[in-house]
C-alpha positions in Angstrom: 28.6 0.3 -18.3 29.0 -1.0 -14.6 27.1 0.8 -12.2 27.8 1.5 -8.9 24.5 1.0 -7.6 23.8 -2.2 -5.5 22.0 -4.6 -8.1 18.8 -5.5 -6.1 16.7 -4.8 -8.3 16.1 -6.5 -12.1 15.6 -3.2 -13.5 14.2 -2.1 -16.9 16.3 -0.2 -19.9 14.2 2.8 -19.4 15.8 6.2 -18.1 13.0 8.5 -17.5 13.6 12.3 -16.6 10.1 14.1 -16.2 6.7 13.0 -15.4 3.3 15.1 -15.8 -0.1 13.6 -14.4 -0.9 10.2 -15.4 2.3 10.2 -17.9 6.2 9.3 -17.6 8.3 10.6 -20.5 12.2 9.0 -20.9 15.0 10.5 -22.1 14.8 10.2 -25.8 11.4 12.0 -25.3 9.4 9.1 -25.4 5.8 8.9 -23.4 4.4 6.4 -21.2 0.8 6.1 -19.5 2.1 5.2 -16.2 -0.2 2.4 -14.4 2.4 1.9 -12.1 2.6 4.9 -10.0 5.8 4.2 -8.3 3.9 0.8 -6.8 1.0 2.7 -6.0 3.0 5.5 -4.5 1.8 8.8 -6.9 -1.5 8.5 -5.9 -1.9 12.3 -7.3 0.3 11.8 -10.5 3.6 13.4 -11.5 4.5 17.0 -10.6 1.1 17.6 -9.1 0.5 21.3 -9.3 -0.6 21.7 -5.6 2.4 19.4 -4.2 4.8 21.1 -6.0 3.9 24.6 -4.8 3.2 23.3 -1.7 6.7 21.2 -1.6 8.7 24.7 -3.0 7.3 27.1 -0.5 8.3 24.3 2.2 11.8 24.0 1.0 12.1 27.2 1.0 11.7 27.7 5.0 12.5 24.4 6.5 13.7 21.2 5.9 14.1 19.5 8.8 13.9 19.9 12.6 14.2 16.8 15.3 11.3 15.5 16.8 12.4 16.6 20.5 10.4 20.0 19.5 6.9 20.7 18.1 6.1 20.7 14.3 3.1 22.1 13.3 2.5 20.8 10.2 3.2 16.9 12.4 0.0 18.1 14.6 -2.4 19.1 11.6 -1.7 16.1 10.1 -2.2 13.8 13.0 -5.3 15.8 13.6 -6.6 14.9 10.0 -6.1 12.0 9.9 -7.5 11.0 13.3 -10.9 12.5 12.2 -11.5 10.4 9.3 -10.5 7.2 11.2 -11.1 5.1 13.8 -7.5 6.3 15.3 -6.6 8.6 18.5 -2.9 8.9 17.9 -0.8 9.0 14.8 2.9 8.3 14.8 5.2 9.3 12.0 7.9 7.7 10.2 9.4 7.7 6.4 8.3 4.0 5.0 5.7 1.5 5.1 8.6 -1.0 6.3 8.7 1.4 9.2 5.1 2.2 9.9 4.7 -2.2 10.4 7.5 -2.1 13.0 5.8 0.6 14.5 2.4 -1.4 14.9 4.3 -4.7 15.7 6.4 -2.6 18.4 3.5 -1.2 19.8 1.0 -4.7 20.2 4.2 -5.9 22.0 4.7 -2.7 24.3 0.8 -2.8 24.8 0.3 -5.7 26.8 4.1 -5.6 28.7 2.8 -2.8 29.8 -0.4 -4.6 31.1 1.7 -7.2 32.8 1.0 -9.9 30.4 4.7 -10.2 29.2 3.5 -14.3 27.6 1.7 -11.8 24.6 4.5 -10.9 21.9 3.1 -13.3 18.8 1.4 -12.0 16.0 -0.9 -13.4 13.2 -0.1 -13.1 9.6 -1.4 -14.4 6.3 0.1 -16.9 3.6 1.1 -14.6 0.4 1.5 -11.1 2.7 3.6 -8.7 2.4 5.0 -6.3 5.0 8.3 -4.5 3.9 11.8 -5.5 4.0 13.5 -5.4 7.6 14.3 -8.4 9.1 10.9 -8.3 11.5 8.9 -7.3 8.1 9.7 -10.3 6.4 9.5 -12.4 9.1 6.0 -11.6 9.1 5.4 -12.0 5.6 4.1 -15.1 4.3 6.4 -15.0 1.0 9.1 -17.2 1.2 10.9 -15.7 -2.0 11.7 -12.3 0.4 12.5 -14.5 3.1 15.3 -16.9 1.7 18.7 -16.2 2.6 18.0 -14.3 5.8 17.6 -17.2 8.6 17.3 -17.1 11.3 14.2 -14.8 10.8 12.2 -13.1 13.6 10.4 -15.6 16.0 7.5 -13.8 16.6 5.1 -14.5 13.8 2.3 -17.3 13.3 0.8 -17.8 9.5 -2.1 -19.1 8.2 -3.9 -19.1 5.0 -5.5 -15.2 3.8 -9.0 -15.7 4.4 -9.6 -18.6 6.4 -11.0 -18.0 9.5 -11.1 -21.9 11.1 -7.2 -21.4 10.5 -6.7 -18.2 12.3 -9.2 -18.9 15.3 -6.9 -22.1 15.7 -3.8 -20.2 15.8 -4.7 -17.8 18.4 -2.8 -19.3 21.6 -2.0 -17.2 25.3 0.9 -15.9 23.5 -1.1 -14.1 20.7 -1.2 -10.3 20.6 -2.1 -9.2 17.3 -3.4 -10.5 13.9 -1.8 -8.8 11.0 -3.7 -8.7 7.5 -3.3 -6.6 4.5 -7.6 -5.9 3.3 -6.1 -6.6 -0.3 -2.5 -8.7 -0.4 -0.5 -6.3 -3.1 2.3 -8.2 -4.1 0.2 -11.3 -2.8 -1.5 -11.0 -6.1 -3.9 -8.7 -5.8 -5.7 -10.8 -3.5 -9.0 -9.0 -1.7 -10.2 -9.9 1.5 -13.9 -10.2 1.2 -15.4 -7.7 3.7 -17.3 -10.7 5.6 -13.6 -11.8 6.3 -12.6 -8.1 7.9 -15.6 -7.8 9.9 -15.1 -11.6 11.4 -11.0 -10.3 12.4 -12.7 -7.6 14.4 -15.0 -9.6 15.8 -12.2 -12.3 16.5 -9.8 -9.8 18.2 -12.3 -8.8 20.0 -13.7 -12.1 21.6 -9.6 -13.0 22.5 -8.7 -9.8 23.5 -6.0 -9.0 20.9 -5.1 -6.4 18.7 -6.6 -6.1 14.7 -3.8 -4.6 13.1 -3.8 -4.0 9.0 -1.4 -2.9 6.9 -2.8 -0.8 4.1 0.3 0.7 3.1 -0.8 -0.1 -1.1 -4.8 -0.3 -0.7 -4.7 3.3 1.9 -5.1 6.9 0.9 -7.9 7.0 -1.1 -6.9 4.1 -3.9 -10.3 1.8 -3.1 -12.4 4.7 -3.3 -12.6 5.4 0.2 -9.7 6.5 2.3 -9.1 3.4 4.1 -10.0 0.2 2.2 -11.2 -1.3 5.9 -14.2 1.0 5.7 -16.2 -0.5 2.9 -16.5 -3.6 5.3 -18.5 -1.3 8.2 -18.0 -2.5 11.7 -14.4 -3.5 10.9 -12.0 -0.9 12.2 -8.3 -2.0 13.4 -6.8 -1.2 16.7 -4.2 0.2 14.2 -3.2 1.0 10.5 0.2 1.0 8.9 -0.2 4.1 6.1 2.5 4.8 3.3 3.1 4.8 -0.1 -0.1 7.4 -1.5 0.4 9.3 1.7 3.2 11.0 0.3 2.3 11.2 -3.3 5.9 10.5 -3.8 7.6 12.1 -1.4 8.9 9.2 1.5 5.9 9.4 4.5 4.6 6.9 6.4 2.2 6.7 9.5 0.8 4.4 11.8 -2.1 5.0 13.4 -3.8 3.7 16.8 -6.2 3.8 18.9 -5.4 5.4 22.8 -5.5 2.1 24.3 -3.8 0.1 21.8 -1.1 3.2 21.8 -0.7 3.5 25.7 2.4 1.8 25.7 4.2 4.8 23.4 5.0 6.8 25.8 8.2 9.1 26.0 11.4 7.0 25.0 9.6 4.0 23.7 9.6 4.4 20.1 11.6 7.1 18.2 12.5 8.2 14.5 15.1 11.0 13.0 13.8 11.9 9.6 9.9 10.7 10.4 7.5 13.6 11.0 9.5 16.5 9.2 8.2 19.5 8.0 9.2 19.0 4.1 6.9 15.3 4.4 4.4 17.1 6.5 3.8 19.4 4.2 3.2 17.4 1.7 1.2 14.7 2.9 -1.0 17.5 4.3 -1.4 18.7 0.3 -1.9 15.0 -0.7 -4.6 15.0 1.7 -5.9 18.5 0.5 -6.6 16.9 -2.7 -7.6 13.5 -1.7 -10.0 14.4 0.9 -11.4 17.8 -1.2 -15.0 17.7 -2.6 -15.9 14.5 -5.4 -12.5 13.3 -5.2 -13.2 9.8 -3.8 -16.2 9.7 -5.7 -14.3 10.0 -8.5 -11.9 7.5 -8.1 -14.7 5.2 -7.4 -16.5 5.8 -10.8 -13.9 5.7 -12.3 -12.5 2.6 -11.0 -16.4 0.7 -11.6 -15.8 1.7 -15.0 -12.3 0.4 -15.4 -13.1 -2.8 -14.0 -15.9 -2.9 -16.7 -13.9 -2.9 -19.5 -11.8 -5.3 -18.1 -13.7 -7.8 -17.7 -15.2 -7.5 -21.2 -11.3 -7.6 -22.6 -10.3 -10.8 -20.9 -13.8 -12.5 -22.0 -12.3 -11.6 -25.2 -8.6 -12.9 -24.7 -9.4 -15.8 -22.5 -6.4 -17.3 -23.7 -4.4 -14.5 -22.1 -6.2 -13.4 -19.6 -7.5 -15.7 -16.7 -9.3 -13.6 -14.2 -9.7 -9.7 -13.7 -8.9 -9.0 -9.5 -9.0 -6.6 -7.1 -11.2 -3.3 -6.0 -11.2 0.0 -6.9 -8.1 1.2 -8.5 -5.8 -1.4 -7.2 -6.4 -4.0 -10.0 -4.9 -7.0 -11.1 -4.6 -9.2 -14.2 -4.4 -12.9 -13.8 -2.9 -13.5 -16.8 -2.8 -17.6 -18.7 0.5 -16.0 -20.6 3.6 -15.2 -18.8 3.2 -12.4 -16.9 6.7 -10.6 -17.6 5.8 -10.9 -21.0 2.4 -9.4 -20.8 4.7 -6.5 -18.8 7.1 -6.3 -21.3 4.6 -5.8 -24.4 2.2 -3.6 -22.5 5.8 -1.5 -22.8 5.9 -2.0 -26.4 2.1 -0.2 -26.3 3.8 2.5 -24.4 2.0 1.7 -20.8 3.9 0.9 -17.2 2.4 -2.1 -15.3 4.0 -3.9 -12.4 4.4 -7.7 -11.7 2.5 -9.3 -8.2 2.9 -12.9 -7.3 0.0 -15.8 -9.0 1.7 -14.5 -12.4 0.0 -11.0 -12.0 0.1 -7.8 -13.7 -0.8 -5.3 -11.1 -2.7 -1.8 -12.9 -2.2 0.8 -10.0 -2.8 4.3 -12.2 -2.7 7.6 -10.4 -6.5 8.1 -8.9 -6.4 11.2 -10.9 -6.7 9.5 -14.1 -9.9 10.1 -16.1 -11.8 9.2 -19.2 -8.8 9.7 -22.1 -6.3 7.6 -19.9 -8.7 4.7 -19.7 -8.9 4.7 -23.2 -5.4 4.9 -23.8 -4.9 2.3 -20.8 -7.4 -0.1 -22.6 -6.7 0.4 -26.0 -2.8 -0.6 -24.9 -4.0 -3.6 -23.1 -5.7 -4.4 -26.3 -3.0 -4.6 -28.7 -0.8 -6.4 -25.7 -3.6 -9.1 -25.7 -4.2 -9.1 -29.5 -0.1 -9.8 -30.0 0.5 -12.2 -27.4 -3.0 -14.2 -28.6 -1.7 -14.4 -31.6 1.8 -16.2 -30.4 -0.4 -18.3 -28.1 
Protein backbone atom coordinates (compact mmCIF):
# COMPACT_ATOMS: atom_id res chain seq x y z
CA UNK A 1 0.00 0.00 0.00
CA UNK A 2 1.24 3.58 -1.07
CA UNK A 3 0.91 6.05 1.50
CA UNK A 4 0.19 9.37 1.31
CA UNK A 5 2.49 10.57 3.82
CA UNK A 6 5.75 12.37 2.69
CA UNK A 7 8.49 9.51 2.90
CA UNK A 8 11.16 11.36 5.11
CA UNK A 9 11.51 9.08 7.33
CA UNK A 10 12.94 5.17 6.87
CA UNK A 11 10.31 3.93 9.02
CA UNK A 12 9.84 0.62 10.89
CA UNK A 13 6.86 -2.14 10.09
CA UNK A 14 5.49 -1.60 13.45
CA UNK A 15 1.90 0.06 13.91
CA UNK A 16 1.50 0.66 17.54
CA UNK A 17 -1.90 1.79 19.07
CA UNK A 18 -1.48 2.16 22.99
CA UNK A 19 1.26 2.76 25.26
CA UNK A 20 1.31 2.34 29.29
CA UNK A 21 4.51 3.48 31.36
CA UNK A 22 7.69 2.18 30.18
CA UNK A 23 5.79 -0.10 27.45
CA UNK A 24 4.44 0.26 23.73
CA UNK A 25 2.06 -2.40 22.66
CA UNK A 26 1.29 -2.78 18.44
CA UNK A 27 -1.59 -3.74 16.95
CA UNK A 28 -1.56 -7.42 16.90
CA UNK A 29 -1.24 -6.93 20.74
CA UNK A 30 2.28 -7.38 20.91
CA UNK A 31 4.54 -5.49 23.83
CA UNK A 32 7.58 -3.61 23.66
CA UNK A 33 9.90 -2.02 26.52
CA UNK A 34 10.24 1.20 24.96
CA UNK A 35 13.98 2.76 25.42
CA UNK A 36 13.21 5.14 22.98
CA UNK A 37 10.67 7.36 24.39
CA UNK A 38 9.69 9.22 21.32
CA UNK A 39 13.69 10.33 21.10
CA UNK A 40 13.74 11.21 24.55
CA UNK A 41 10.42 12.91 24.37
CA UNK A 42 8.19 10.71 27.17
CA UNK A 43 10.24 11.54 29.75
CA UNK A 44 7.11 10.35 32.16
CA UNK A 45 6.15 7.30 30.02
CA UNK A 46 2.95 6.49 28.12
CA UNK A 47 -0.46 7.76 29.29
CA UNK A 48 0.90 9.14 32.45
CA UNK A 49 -1.94 9.13 34.96
CA UNK A 50 -1.34 12.78 36.10
CA UNK A 51 -0.86 14.17 32.38
CA UNK A 52 -3.74 12.56 31.28
CA UNK A 53 -6.08 14.02 33.84
CA UNK A 54 -4.36 16.99 33.78
CA UNK A 55 -4.54 17.04 29.69
CA UNK A 56 -8.64 16.03 29.91
CA UNK A 57 -9.66 18.59 32.36
CA UNK A 58 -7.59 21.12 30.01
CA UNK A 59 -9.41 20.04 26.90
CA UNK A 60 -12.19 20.28 28.36
CA UNK A 61 -12.08 24.27 28.97
CA UNK A 62 -9.63 25.67 26.57
CA UNK A 63 -7.62 24.91 23.83
CA UNK A 64 -6.18 27.65 22.52
CA UNK A 65 -6.12 31.52 22.93
CA UNK A 66 -3.38 34.00 21.03
CA UNK A 67 -0.66 35.24 22.75
CA UNK A 68 -1.80 39.00 22.47
CA UNK A 69 -3.78 38.16 25.97
CA UNK A 70 -2.54 36.63 29.33
CA UNK A 71 -2.39 32.85 29.97
CA UNK A 72 -2.04 31.82 33.25
CA UNK A 73 -0.90 28.58 33.08
CA UNK A 74 2.17 30.60 30.41
CA UNK A 75 3.05 32.73 33.75
CA UNK A 76 3.22 29.65 36.24
CA UNK A 77 5.30 27.98 34.06
CA UNK A 78 7.63 30.68 33.25
CA UNK A 79 7.74 31.30 36.91
CA UNK A 80 8.87 27.60 37.63
CA UNK A 81 11.09 27.36 35.62
CA UNK A 82 12.86 30.55 36.25
CA UNK A 83 13.33 29.45 39.92
CA UNK A 84 15.25 26.36 39.26
CA UNK A 85 17.59 28.10 36.73
CA UNK A 86 19.85 30.50 36.05
CA UNK A 87 17.02 32.26 33.76
CA UNK A 88 14.83 35.67 34.19
CA UNK A 89 12.57 35.28 31.22
CA UNK A 90 11.16 32.25 29.51
CA UNK A 91 9.72 32.40 26.05
CA UNK A 92 7.42 29.78 24.64
CA UNK A 93 7.15 27.98 21.45
CA UNK A 94 6.10 24.29 20.17
CA UNK A 95 9.66 22.56 19.17
CA UNK A 96 13.17 22.36 19.95
CA UNK A 97 13.83 23.53 16.20
CA UNK A 98 12.00 26.60 17.36
CA UNK A 99 13.30 27.16 20.85
CA UNK A 100 17.26 27.38 18.83
CA UNK A 101 15.88 30.07 16.58
CA UNK A 102 14.61 31.72 19.44
CA UNK A 103 18.18 31.78 21.28
CA UNK A 104 19.99 32.43 17.84
CA UNK A 105 17.35 35.41 17.22
CA UNK A 106 17.86 36.69 20.40
CA UNK A 107 22.11 36.80 20.67
CA UNK A 108 21.59 38.63 17.33
CA UNK A 109 18.82 41.22 18.64
CA UNK A 110 21.00 41.47 21.90
CA UNK A 111 23.87 43.21 20.68
CA UNK A 112 21.91 45.36 17.55
CA UNK A 113 20.33 46.59 20.18
CA UNK A 114 23.66 47.61 21.94
CA UNK A 115 24.86 49.16 18.78
CA UNK A 116 27.33 46.60 17.90
CA UNK A 117 25.51 45.50 14.63
CA UNK A 118 29.46 43.64 13.44
CA UNK A 119 28.09 40.71 16.29
CA UNK A 120 25.66 38.19 14.41
CA UNK A 121 28.16 34.87 14.22
CA UNK A 122 27.70 32.07 16.36
CA UNK A 123 29.91 29.07 17.57
CA UNK A 124 28.94 25.63 17.02
CA UNK A 125 30.40 22.19 17.45
CA UNK A 126 31.51 19.36 14.83
CA UNK A 127 28.85 16.35 15.23
CA UNK A 128 25.81 18.92 16.81
CA UNK A 129 22.64 18.87 16.24
CA UNK A 130 20.14 21.71 16.36
CA UNK A 131 16.77 20.89 14.58
CA UNK A 132 15.65 21.07 11.08
CA UNK A 133 15.02 24.70 9.68
CA UNK A 134 17.23 26.09 7.40
CA UNK A 135 19.18 28.31 10.31
CA UNK A 136 19.14 24.90 12.57
CA UNK A 137 21.02 23.00 10.28
CA UNK A 138 23.12 25.56 9.33
CA UNK A 139 24.35 25.47 12.70
CA UNK A 140 24.75 21.90 12.99
CA UNK A 141 27.92 20.39 12.49
CA UNK A 142 26.38 17.22 10.51
CA UNK A 143 26.75 17.36 7.03
CA UNK A 144 24.29 14.37 6.34
CA UNK A 145 21.17 16.97 7.50
CA UNK A 146 22.80 19.59 5.65
CA UNK A 147 23.25 18.13 2.01
CA UNK A 148 20.84 19.21 -0.50
CA UNK A 149 19.97 22.56 1.13
CA UNK A 150 22.81 25.15 -0.03
CA UNK A 151 23.15 27.80 0.24
CA UNK A 152 22.79 27.31 4.13
CA UNK A 153 22.64 30.18 6.65
CA UNK A 154 25.97 32.30 6.90
CA UNK A 155 26.00 32.87 10.24
CA UNK A 156 27.69 29.95 11.93
CA UNK A 157 31.48 29.14 12.80
CA UNK A 158 32.40 25.23 13.80
CA UNK A 159 34.91 23.74 15.57
CA UNK A 160 35.61 20.43 17.01
CA UNK A 161 33.12 19.45 20.47
CA UNK A 162 35.47 19.78 23.17
CA UNK A 163 38.33 21.57 22.14
CA UNK A 164 38.85 24.71 23.60
CA UNK A 165 42.35 25.98 21.60
CA UNK A 166 39.76 25.60 18.57
CA UNK A 167 36.97 27.64 19.91
CA UNK A 168 39.13 30.42 21.60
CA UNK A 169 40.63 30.74 18.00
CA UNK A 170 37.36 31.16 16.34
CA UNK A 171 36.07 33.85 18.40
CA UNK A 172 36.54 36.98 16.06
CA UNK A 173 34.66 40.88 16.48
CA UNK A 174 31.86 39.33 14.79
CA UNK A 175 31.17 36.56 17.40
CA UNK A 176 28.08 36.71 19.47
CA UNK A 177 27.37 33.43 20.85
CA UNK A 178 28.86 29.88 21.20
CA UNK A 179 26.33 27.24 20.76
CA UNK A 180 26.95 23.63 22.41
CA UNK A 181 24.73 20.80 23.25
CA UNK A 182 26.37 19.47 27.22
CA UNK A 183 25.84 15.85 25.62
CA UNK A 184 25.68 15.82 21.45
CA UNK A 185 22.40 13.40 21.06
CA UNK A 186 22.35 12.37 17.61
CA UNK A 187 26.29 13.37 17.75
CA UNK A 188 26.62 10.03 19.35
CA UNK A 189 25.98 10.35 22.66
CA UNK A 190 28.91 12.39 22.95
CA UNK A 191 29.30 14.23 26.80
CA UNK A 192 31.00 17.23 27.31
CA UNK A 193 33.21 16.78 30.26
CA UNK A 194 32.05 19.34 32.89
CA UNK A 195 35.76 21.00 32.81
CA UNK A 196 34.76 21.77 29.13
CA UNK A 197 31.24 23.64 30.24
CA UNK A 198 32.76 25.57 32.96
CA UNK A 199 35.87 26.85 30.52
CA UNK A 200 32.65 28.03 27.73
CA UNK A 201 31.40 30.18 30.67
CA UNK A 202 34.44 31.35 31.51
CA UNK A 203 35.28 31.94 27.77
CA UNK A 204 32.08 33.98 27.04
CA UNK A 205 32.66 35.68 29.69
CA UNK A 206 36.32 36.95 29.15
CA UNK A 207 35.00 37.97 25.15
CA UNK A 208 31.86 39.31 26.15
CA UNK A 209 29.53 36.88 24.28
CA UNK A 210 26.68 34.85 24.91
CA UNK A 211 26.97 30.89 26.33
CA UNK A 212 24.04 29.49 24.73
CA UNK A 213 23.25 25.42 25.08
CA UNK A 214 20.85 23.53 23.61
CA UNK A 215 19.58 20.87 25.93
CA UNK A 216 16.59 20.04 24.15
CA UNK A 217 17.54 15.78 24.61
CA UNK A 218 19.77 15.95 27.86
CA UNK A 219 17.02 18.85 29.73
CA UNK A 220 14.07 18.08 31.94
CA UNK A 221 15.35 15.95 34.39
CA UNK A 222 16.97 13.03 31.97
CA UNK A 223 20.81 13.44 33.63
CA UNK A 224 19.52 13.40 36.98
CA UNK A 225 19.25 16.90 37.49
CA UNK A 226 16.93 19.19 35.69
CA UNK A 227 19.39 20.87 33.49
CA UNK A 228 22.43 18.68 32.58
CA UNK A 229 24.63 22.17 32.80
CA UNK A 230 24.26 22.05 36.54
CA UNK A 231 26.37 19.01 37.34
CA UNK A 232 29.35 21.16 36.00
CA UNK A 233 28.73 24.17 38.92
CA UNK A 234 29.76 27.64 37.88
CA UNK A 235 28.59 26.86 34.23
CA UNK A 236 25.21 28.52 33.64
CA UNK A 237 24.32 29.71 29.93
CA UNK A 238 23.10 33.20 29.06
CA UNK A 239 20.32 30.87 27.61
CA UNK A 240 18.80 27.31 27.29
CA UNK A 241 16.80 25.87 24.39
CA UNK A 242 14.24 23.23 26.30
CA UNK A 243 11.96 20.69 24.47
CA UNK A 244 11.35 17.28 23.97
CA UNK A 245 10.74 15.93 28.03
CA UNK A 246 9.15 19.23 28.67
CA UNK A 247 6.17 18.13 27.17
CA UNK A 248 6.14 14.52 28.01
CA UNK A 249 4.75 14.15 24.60
CA UNK A 250 2.75 16.71 24.06
CA UNK A 251 4.71 19.47 21.46
CA UNK A 252 6.34 22.35 24.09
CA UNK A 253 9.34 23.94 23.78
CA UNK A 254 11.05 26.96 25.73
CA UNK A 255 13.87 29.06 25.67
CA UNK A 256 15.13 30.51 28.47
CA UNK A 257 17.32 33.78 29.21
CA UNK A 258 18.69 35.75 31.30
CA UNK A 259 17.25 39.81 31.51
CA UNK A 260 20.25 41.02 29.75
CA UNK A 261 20.82 38.50 27.24
CA UNK A 262 16.75 38.79 26.67
CA UNK A 263 16.59 42.79 26.49
CA UNK A 264 16.32 42.81 22.98
CA UNK A 265 12.69 40.78 23.02
CA UNK A 266 10.78 43.37 23.41
CA UNK A 267 7.17 43.84 22.02
CA UNK A 268 7.12 42.81 18.21
CA UNK A 269 10.50 41.25 18.13
CA UNK A 270 9.85 37.64 18.31
CA UNK A 271 6.41 36.06 18.05
CA UNK A 272 4.63 32.49 17.84
CA UNK A 273 0.82 31.34 17.13
CA UNK A 274 0.47 27.90 18.76
CA UNK A 275 3.62 28.42 21.34
CA UNK A 276 2.48 29.18 24.97
CA UNK A 277 -1.13 27.61 24.82
CA UNK A 278 -3.10 26.58 27.56
CA UNK A 279 -3.46 22.71 26.39
CA UNK A 280 0.85 22.62 26.41
CA UNK A 281 0.87 24.73 29.41
CA UNK A 282 -0.93 22.55 31.21
CA UNK A 283 0.88 19.99 30.57
CA UNK A 284 4.29 20.89 30.85
CA UNK A 285 3.22 22.33 34.20
CA UNK A 286 2.09 18.41 35.22
CA UNK A 287 5.43 17.16 33.64
CA UNK A 288 7.03 19.44 35.92
CA UNK A 289 4.71 18.37 38.93
CA UNK A 290 6.10 15.09 38.61
CA UNK A 291 9.61 15.81 37.65
CA UNK A 292 10.40 18.35 40.16
CA UNK A 293 8.11 16.38 43.14
CA UNK A 294 10.00 14.89 46.15
CA UNK A 295 12.89 11.81 45.14
CA UNK A 296 12.14 12.07 41.67
CA UNK A 297 15.56 13.23 40.35
CA UNK A 298 17.14 11.18 42.85
CA UNK A 299 15.57 8.50 41.43
CA UNK A 300 16.46 8.83 37.99
CA UNK A 301 19.99 9.27 39.19
CA UNK A 302 20.12 5.77 40.95
CA UNK A 303 18.69 4.37 38.76
CA UNK A 304 20.69 5.55 35.91
CA UNK A 305 24.28 4.63 38.23
CA UNK A 306 22.80 1.35 38.18
CA UNK A 307 22.11 1.03 34.56
CA UNK A 308 25.25 2.17 33.51
CA UNK A 309 26.65 -0.62 35.82
CA UNK A 310 25.33 -3.31 34.08
CA UNK A 311 26.34 -2.03 31.08
CA UNK A 312 29.46 -1.89 31.32
CA UNK A 313 29.78 -5.45 32.75
CA UNK A 314 27.64 -6.67 29.42
CA UNK A 315 29.94 -5.11 26.90
CA UNK A 316 33.13 -6.47 28.90
CA UNK A 317 31.29 -9.52 28.08
CA UNK A 318 30.47 -8.99 24.26
CA UNK A 319 33.58 -6.99 23.43
CA UNK A 320 33.12 -8.13 20.02
CA UNK A 321 29.78 -6.32 19.93
CA UNK A 322 30.06 -3.78 21.97
CA UNK A 323 32.86 -1.16 21.85
CA UNK A 324 32.32 1.42 24.53
CA UNK A 325 29.29 2.20 26.96
CA UNK A 326 28.61 6.46 26.60
CA UNK A 327 26.83 9.00 28.06
CA UNK A 328 25.32 10.21 31.65
CA UNK A 329 22.55 9.56 33.43
CA UNK A 330 19.67 8.21 31.44
CA UNK A 331 20.72 9.40 28.12
CA UNK A 332 23.03 6.44 27.19
CA UNK A 333 24.64 5.13 24.39
CA UNK A 334 26.03 1.89 22.90
CA UNK A 335 29.12 2.09 20.81
CA UNK A 336 28.60 -0.84 19.19
CA UNK A 337 31.82 -3.04 16.89
CA UNK A 338 28.58 -4.71 14.88
CA UNK A 339 26.40 -2.65 12.71
CA UNK A 340 24.39 -0.58 14.62
CA UNK A 341 21.01 -1.09 12.63
CA UNK A 342 21.43 -4.54 13.21
CA UNK A 343 21.99 -4.35 16.88
CA UNK A 344 18.47 -2.05 16.55
CA UNK A 345 16.84 -4.47 14.54
CA UNK A 346 17.48 -7.58 16.90
CA UNK A 347 17.07 -5.69 20.21
CA UNK A 348 13.32 -5.63 18.25
CA UNK A 349 13.44 -9.31 17.87
CA UNK A 350 13.92 -9.20 22.04
CA UNK A 351 10.88 -7.05 22.09
CA UNK A 352 12.84 -3.62 23.15
CA UNK A 353 12.79 0.01 21.17
CA UNK A 354 16.26 1.68 20.83
CA UNK A 355 17.21 4.43 18.45
CA UNK A 356 20.21 4.89 16.17
CA UNK A 357 22.91 8.19 16.91
CA UNK A 358 25.76 8.86 14.60
CA UNK A 359 29.65 6.87 15.50
CA UNK A 360 27.36 3.69 14.69
CA UNK A 361 25.35 4.24 18.11
CA UNK A 362 22.42 2.70 19.68
CA UNK A 363 21.00 5.46 21.77
CA UNK A 364 18.99 3.79 25.22
CA UNK A 365 16.71 6.89 26.23
CA UNK A 366 13.94 4.92 28.69
CA UNK A 367 11.29 6.91 30.33
CA UNK A 368 13.01 8.35 33.84
CA UNK A 369 10.20 6.53 35.36
CA UNK A 370 11.50 3.17 34.67
CA UNK A 371 12.50 1.15 37.72
CA UNK A 372 14.05 -2.09 38.82
CA UNK A 373 11.81 -4.86 36.54
CA UNK A 374 12.42 -2.67 33.35
CA UNK A 375 16.13 -2.82 33.85
CA UNK A 376 15.96 -6.27 34.04
CA UNK A 377 13.89 -6.68 31.08
CA UNK A 378 15.99 -3.90 29.31
CA UNK A 379 19.25 -5.95 30.19
CA UNK A 380 18.18 -9.28 29.77
CA UNK A 381 17.05 -8.08 26.00
CA UNK A 382 20.31 -6.53 25.42
CA UNK A 383 21.67 -9.85 26.40
CA UNK A 384 20.15 -12.09 23.98
CA UNK A 385 20.75 -9.14 21.21
CA UNK A 386 24.58 -9.51 22.07
CA UNK A 387 24.55 -13.27 22.64
CA UNK A 388 22.93 -13.63 18.79
CA UNK A 389 24.80 -11.17 17.00
CA UNK A 390 28.25 -12.65 18.81
CA UNK A 391 27.48 -15.66 17.67
CA UNK A 392 27.27 -14.45 13.74
CA UNK A 393 30.38 -12.35 14.49
Amino acid sequence: MTSAVMPTYARFDLEFDRGEGCYLYTVDGRRFLDFTSGIAVNALGHAHPHLVKTLQEQAGKLWHVSNLYRIPDQERLAERLVAHSFADYAFFCNSGAEALECGIKMARKHFYDKGQTEKYRVICADGSFHGRTLATISAGGSAKVKKGFDPLVDAFDHVPFGNMNELRNAITPQTAAILVEPIQGEGGIQVGQLDYLRALRETADEFGILLHYDEVQCGIGRTGKLFAYEWAGKAAPDIISLAKGLGGGFPVGACLATADAASGMTAGAHGTTFGGNPLAMATANAVLDVVLGDGFLDHVDRTARALWDQLTDLQKRYPTVIEQVRGAGLMLGLKCVVDSGKFISTMMDNQMLAVGAADNVVRLLPPLIMGEAEAEQAMAALEATCKTLAAEA
